[in-house]
N, C-alpha and C positions, 0 to 999 in steps of 0.2 A: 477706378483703376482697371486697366484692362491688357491681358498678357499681353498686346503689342506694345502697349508704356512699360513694359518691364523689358522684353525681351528688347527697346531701343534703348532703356536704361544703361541693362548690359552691356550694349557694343558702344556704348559711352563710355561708361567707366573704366571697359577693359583697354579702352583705346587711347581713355584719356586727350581724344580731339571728336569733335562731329561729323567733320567732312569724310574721315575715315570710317568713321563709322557709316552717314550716310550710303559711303560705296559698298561697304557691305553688304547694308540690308537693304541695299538698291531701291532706295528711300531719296529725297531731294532734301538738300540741308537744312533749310526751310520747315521742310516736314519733322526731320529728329529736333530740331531744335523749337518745335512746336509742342511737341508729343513732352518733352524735357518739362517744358514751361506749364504744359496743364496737369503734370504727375505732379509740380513742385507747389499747383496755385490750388490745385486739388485740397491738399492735403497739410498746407502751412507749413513745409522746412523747406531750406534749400540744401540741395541736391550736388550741387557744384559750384566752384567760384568760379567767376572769370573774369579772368588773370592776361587782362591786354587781349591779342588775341586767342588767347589760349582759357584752358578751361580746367580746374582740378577739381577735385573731388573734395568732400567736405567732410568732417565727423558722423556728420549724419547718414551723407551717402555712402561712406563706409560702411557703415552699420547696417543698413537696408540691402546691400550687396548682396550679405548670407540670405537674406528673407527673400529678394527677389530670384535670385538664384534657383533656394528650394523649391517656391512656389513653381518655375519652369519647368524642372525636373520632374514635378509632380505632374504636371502640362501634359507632359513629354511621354509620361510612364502610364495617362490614364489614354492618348492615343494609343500608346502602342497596344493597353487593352483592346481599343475597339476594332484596331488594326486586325488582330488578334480572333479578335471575335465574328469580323464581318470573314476571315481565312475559314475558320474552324466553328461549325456550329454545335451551340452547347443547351446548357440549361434542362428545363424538363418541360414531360408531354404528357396532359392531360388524357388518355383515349378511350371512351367508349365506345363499343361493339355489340354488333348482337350476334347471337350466339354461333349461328352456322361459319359467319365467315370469321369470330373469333379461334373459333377451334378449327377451321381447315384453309383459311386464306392467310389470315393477317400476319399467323406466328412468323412462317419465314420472313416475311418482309421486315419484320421488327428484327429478326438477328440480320439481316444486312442492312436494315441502318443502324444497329448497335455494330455491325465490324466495320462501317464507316464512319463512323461518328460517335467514337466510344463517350465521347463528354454528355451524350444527350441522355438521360434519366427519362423512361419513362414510365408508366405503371397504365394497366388498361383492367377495367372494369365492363362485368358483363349486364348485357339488359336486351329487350326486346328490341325491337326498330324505332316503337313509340317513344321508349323510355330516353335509347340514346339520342335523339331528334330533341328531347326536351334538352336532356342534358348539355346540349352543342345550343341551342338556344337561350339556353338561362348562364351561360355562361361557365359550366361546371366543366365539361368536356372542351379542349381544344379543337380537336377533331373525334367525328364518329363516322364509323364503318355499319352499313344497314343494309338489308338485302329486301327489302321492303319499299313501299309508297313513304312518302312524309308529308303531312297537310302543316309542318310550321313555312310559310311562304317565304318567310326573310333567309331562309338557309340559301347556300349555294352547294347544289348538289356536282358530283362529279361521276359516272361512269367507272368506276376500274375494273370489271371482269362480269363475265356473263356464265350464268348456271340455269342448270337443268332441274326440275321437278319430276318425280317419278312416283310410281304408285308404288307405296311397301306392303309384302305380306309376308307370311310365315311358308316356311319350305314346304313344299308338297299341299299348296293352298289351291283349291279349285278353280281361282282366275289366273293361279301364277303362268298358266301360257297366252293370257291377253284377258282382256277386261272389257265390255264397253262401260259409259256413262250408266245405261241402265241397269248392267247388272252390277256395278260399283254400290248401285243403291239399295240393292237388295241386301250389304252386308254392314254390321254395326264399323261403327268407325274411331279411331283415336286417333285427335286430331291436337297441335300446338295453340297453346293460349290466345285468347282475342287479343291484338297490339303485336305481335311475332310477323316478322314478314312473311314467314311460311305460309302463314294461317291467312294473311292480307290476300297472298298471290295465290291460293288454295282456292278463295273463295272468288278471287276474279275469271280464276278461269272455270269453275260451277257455272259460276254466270252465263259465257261464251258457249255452255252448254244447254242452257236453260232449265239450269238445276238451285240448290241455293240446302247452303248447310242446315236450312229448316228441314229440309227434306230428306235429313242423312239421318238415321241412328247413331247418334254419340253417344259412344261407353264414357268414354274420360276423356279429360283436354289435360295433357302435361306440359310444364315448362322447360323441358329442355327436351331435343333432338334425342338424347340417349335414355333418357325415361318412355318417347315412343316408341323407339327401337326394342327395346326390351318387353313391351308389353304386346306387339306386333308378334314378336316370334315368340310369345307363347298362346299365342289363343290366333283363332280367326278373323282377326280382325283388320279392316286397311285401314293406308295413313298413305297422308302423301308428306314427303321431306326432299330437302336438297338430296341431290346426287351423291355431291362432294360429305354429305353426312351418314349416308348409305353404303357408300363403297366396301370400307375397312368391315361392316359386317355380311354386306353382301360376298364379299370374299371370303368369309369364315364357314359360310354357309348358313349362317344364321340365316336370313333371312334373302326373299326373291323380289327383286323391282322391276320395273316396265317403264320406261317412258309417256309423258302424258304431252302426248300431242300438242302444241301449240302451246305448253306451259315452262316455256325459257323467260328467264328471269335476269336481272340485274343487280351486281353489289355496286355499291357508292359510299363514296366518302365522303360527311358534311360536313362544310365550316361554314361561318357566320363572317357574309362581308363587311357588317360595324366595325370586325375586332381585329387588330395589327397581325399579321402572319409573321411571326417571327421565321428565324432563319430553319430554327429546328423544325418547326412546323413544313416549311418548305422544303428543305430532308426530305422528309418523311413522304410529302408529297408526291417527291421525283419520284420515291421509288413503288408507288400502289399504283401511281400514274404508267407505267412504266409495262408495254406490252407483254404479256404472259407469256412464258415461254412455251 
């Protein structure tokens, strides 16, 4: 049985002739009177008499009327879900993030597409660059946000905004009016976790100097952007962090940054091209995709 045997059913019995019907459903008579004959041989009743030329309705095709009727309705009502669905994207969003561009890129984009798209649910979890890369590869994260390299090959990486790397010290610190490479190394260091893109992009650009984090004094390595900021302005120590993670205490006076020459960096958003992009997914997309203001 297949909605077009029902929905020619219908314009039978409501018509009570074929050929009227046929024009309806701009069908050839032939055809409704085919569709008729394989609903009735289907299923072992008949459906209709017929009556000379004419044609009535039976007991049975009474009775099936209500059921095939419902059934279309339901037809009818789960289009217009998807009708629905393909206007207005909904459902939920997996996202991991690592830390810098959770706490100073992503927020806003998420309240504009929550005030675009209130039906989308989402919830974002924080993790290194390593961590979220796993997690958009094993299938846990939809999309993840990294500021960082990623060695899983099968992602599809995206570009959404470009940041700066700086040197942090403490106010009134004796390289806070310029640094070089070698005298950076004359001073202990607190530096972000091995797997953090900071620490990734940290040590790529050592390299371009022909330096290499063996060669630094590491006091401590912390986990998040605001555990080095806090241990920076209280002792002598440098660090390098995002910009955009530096600003709000650079402007408090807590602490003084420098730009590091040639250490501009990249956030990116990964998804997995195995896995269906739903519509929300897509949302969410346009709007990280979407030039910076």
């Amino acid at each position: 049985m297949t909605l077009d045997q029902l929905r020619i059913f219908l314009a039978v019995a409501e018509r009570q002739h074929v050929t009227h019907a046929a024009r309806a459903l701009n069908l050839t008579q032939s055809a409704v009177s085919a569709a008729i004959s394989a609903l009735e041989a289907r299923h072992g009743v008949r459906l209709f008499d017929r009556v000379g030329r004419g044609i009535a309705l039976t007991e049975d095709g009474r009775a099936f009327m209500a059921e095939a009727r419902a059934v279309l309705d339901r037809a009818e009502t789960a289009a217009a879900v998807l009708d629905d669905l393909s206007r207005e994207p909904r459902g939920r969003l997996r996202i991991h993030a690592s830390q810098t561009v959770a706490s100073h890129w992503l927020p806003p984009r998420l309240m504009a597409l929550h005030d675009l798209h209130p039906r989308i649910e989402f919830r974002m979890i924080l993790g290194n660059t390593r961590q979220v890369a796993d997690a958009v590869a094993e299938g846990v994260a939809d999309l993840g946000f990294v500021e960082g390299d990623v060695t899983q090959g099968d992602l599809h990486r995206q570009v959404v905004a470009r940041d700066q790397l700086v040197l942090v010290m403490s106010a009134g610190h004796p390289l806070e009016q310029g640094a070089t490479p070698a005298q950076m190394s004359a001073y202990r260091w607190v530096l972000r976790e091995p797997g953090s893109g900071t620490r990734a992009e940290f040590e790529a650009w050592l390299t371009t100097q022909g330096l290499s984090v063996d060669a630094l004094s590491v006091a401590i390595e912390m986990p998040s952007n605001e555990a080095v900021l806090s241990a920076v302005a209280n002792s002598q120590c440098l660090a390098v962090l995002s910009h955009r993670a530096v600003a709000s205490a650079a402007g408090a006076g807590w602490v003084r940054f420098q730009p590091l020459a040639g250490a501009e960096r990249r956030f990116s958003v990964l998804t997995d091209p195995r896995r269906h992009r739903t519509r929300a997914i897509e949302a969410l997309l346009r709007i990280a995709t979407a030039p910076e203001p």
